[in-house]
C-alpha positions as CSV (number, residue, x, y, z in Angstrom):
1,X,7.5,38.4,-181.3
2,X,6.1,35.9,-179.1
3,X,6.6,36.2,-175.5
4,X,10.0,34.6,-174.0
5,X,11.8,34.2,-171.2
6,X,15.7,34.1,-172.1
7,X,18.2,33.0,-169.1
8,X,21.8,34.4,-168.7
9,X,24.3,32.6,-166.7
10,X,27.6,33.4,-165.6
11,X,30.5,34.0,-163.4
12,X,30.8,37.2,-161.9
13,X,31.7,40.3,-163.9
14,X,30.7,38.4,-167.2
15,X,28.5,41.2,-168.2
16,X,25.6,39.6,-167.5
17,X,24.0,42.3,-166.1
18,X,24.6,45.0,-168.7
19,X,23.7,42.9,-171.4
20,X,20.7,41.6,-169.8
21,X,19.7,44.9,-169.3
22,X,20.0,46.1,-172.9
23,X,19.0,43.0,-174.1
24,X,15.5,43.4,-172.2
25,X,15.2,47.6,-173.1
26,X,15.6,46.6,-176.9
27,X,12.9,43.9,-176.7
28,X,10.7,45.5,-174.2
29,X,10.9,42.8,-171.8
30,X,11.7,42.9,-168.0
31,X,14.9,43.0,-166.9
32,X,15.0,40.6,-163.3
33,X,18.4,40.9,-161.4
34,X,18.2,38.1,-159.8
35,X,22.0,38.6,-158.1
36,X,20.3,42.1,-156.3
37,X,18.0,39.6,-154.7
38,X,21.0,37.4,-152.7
39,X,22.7,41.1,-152.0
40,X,20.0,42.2,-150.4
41,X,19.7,39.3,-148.4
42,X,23.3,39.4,-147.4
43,X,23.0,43.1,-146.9
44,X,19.9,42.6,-143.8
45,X,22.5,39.1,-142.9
46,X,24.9,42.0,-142.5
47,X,22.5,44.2,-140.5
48,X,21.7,41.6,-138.4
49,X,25.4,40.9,-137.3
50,X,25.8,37.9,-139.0
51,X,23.0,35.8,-137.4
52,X,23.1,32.5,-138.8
53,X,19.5,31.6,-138.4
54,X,18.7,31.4,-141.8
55,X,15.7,29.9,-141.6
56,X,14.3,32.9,-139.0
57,X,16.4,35.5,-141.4
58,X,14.0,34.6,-144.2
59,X,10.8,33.8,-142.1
60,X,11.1,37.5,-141.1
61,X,12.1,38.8,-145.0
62,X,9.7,40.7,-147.4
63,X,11.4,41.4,-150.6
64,X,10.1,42.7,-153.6
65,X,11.6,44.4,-157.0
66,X,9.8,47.7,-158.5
67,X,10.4,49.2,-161.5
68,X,11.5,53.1,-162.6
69,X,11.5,54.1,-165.9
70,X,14.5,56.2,-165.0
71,X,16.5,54.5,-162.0
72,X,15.4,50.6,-163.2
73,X,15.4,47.6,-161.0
74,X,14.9,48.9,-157.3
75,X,15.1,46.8,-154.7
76,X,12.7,47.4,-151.4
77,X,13.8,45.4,-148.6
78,X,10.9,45.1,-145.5
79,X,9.5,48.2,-146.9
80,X,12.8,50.1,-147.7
81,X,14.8,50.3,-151.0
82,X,18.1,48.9,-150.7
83,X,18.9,49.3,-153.7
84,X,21.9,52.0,-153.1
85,X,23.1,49.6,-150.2
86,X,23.6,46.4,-152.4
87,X,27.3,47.4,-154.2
88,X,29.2,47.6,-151.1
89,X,32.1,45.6,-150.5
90,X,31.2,44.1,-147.3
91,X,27.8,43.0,-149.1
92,X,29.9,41.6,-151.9
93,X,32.2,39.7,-149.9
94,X,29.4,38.0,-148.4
95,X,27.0,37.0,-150.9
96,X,28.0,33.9,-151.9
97,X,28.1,32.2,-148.3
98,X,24.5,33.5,-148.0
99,X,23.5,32.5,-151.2
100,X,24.7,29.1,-150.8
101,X,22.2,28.7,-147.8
102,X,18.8,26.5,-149.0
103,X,16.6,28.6,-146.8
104,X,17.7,31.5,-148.9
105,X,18.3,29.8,-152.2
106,X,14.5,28.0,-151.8
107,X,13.3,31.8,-151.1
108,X,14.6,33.4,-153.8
109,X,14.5,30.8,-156.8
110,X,10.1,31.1,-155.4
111,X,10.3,35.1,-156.2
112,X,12.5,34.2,-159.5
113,X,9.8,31.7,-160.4
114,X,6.9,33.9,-159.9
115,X,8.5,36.8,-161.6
116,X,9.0,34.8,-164.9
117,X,5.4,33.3,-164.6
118,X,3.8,35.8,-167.1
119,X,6.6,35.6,-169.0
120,X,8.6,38.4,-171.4
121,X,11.4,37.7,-168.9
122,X,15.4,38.4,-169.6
123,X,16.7,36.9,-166.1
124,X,20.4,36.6,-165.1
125,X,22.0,34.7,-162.5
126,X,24.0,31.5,-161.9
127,X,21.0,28.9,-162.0
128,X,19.0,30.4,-164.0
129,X,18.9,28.2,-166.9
130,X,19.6,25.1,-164.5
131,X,16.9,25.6,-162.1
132,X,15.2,28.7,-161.9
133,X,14.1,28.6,-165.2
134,X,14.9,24.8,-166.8
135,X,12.4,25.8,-169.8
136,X,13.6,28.8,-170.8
137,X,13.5,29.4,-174.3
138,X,16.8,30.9,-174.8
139,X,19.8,29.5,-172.8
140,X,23.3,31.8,-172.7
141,X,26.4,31.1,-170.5
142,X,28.3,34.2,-170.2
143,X,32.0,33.9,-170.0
144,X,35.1,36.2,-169.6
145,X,39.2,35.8,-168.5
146,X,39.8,36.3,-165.0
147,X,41.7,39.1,-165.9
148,X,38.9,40.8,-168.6
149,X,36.2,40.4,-165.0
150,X,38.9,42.1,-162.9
151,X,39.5,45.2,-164.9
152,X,35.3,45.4,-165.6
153,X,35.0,45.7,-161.7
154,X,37.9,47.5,-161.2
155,X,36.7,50.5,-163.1
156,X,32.7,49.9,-161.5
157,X,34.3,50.3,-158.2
158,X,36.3,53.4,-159.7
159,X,33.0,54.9,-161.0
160,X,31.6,54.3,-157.5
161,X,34.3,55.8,-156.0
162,X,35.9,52.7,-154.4
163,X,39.4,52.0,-154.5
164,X,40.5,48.4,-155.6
165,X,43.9,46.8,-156.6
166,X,43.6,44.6,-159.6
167,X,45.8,41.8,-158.3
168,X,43.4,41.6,-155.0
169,X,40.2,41.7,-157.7
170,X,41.4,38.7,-159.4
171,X,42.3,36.4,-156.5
172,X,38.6,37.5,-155.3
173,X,37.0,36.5,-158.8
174,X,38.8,33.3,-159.1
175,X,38.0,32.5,-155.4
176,X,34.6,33.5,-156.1
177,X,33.9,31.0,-159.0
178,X,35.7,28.2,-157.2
179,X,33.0,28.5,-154.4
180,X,30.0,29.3,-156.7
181,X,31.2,26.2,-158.8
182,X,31.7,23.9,-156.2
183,X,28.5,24.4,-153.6
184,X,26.2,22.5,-152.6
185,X,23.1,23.9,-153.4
186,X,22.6,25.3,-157.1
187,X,26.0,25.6,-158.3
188,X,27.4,27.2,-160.9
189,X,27.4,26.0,-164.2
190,X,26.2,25.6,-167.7
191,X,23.1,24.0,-168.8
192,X,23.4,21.2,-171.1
193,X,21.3,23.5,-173.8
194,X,22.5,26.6,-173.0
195,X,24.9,28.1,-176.1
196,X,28.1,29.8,-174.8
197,X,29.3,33.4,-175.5
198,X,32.3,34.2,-174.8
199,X,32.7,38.2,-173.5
200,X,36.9,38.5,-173.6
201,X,37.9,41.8,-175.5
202,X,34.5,42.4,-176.7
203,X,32.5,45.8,-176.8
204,X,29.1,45.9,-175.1
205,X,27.5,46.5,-178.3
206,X,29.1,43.3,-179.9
207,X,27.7,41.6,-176.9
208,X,24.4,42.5,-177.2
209,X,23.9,42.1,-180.9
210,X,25.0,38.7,-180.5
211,X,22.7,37.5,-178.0
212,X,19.4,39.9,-179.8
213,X,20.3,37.9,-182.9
214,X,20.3,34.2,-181.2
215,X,16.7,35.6,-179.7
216,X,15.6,36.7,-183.4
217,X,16.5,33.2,-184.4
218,X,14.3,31.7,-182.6
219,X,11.1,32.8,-184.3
């Protein structure tokens, strides 16, 4: 096969993630998480107290993503991995306000670029199709029910031991894609080429089979 990059879009806790991941271990491509880019971000944003000098937040930013054949994607962060850090709470309360900032989106979608420049890329985001990667050669918007997203990070957070009420998960997913849909800067939503998968009551392995066989057609 040909080398490709293949772009998954999607609300949060559409499985975009976990499928890109299998998607990219069956083909033997890279896996780039470009959402553990914005948390880290928002994590040093955090660390910082909230300073909202962008602009100087990222002049003073290195950020890079290594690879472990055992632990994955890491993240290293001015020279630490922050990859542990990224899932908390507070990090994922905030990301979306920081990602919304240009200094940070213009940062990032750079890195994104570069990464994918080689190509042999599965990348998922929100832009990724739209802007990061406009000529990818596979398109997918990942979808779920509000309720389907809740329950998916309802039992993450359980496997992380984090308590979460389900109610409070949903209001927090349906305020999230409101905001991610109506920024400013790169906002959510589906490229015009992009084909549509819906995720609702489907297994993982349904999912990924799915998108391996819109890749296969493309030879």
């Amino acid at each position: 096969m040909k080398l490709l990059n293949i772009a998954l879009d999607g609300p949060a806790a559409a499985g975009k993630s976990t499928i890109a991941k299998l998607v990219a271990g069956e083909l033997s491509m890279i896996y780039v998480d470009t959402g553990a880019m914005y948390r880290a971000i928002t994590y040093k944003y955090l660390q910082q107290n909230k300073n909202e000098d962008f602009n100087q937040l990222i002049d003073t930013t290195e950020l890079s993503l290594t690879y472990d054949e055992i632990k994955g994607q890491r993240v290293i962060l001015d020279n630490q991995d922050v990859t542990d850090y990224l899932r908390e709470n507070n990090v994922t309360s905030h990301v979306s306000y920081v990602a919304s900032k240009e200094p940070v989106r213009t940062f990032a979608v750079k890195k994104q670029q570069e990464l994918a420049a080689k190509k042999g890329i599965v990348m998922d985001g929100r832009d990724i199709g739209t802007v990061v990667l406009p000529n990818a050669d596979l398109k997918v918007y990942m979808i779920a029910s509000v309720e389907e997203r809740a329950l998916r990070r309802q039992k993450d957070n359980e496997e992380r031991g984090i308590e979460s009420n389900i109610e409070q998960l949903k209001k927090e997913i349906a305020d999230r894609d409101h905001y991610d849909m109506n920024r400013e800067i790169s906002p959510l939503m589906k490229a015009d080429d992009a084909i549509t998968v819906d995720t609702t009551g489907k297994s993982i392995e349904t999912v990924t089979a799915e998108i391996l066989t819109l890749i296969k057609s493309l030879d």
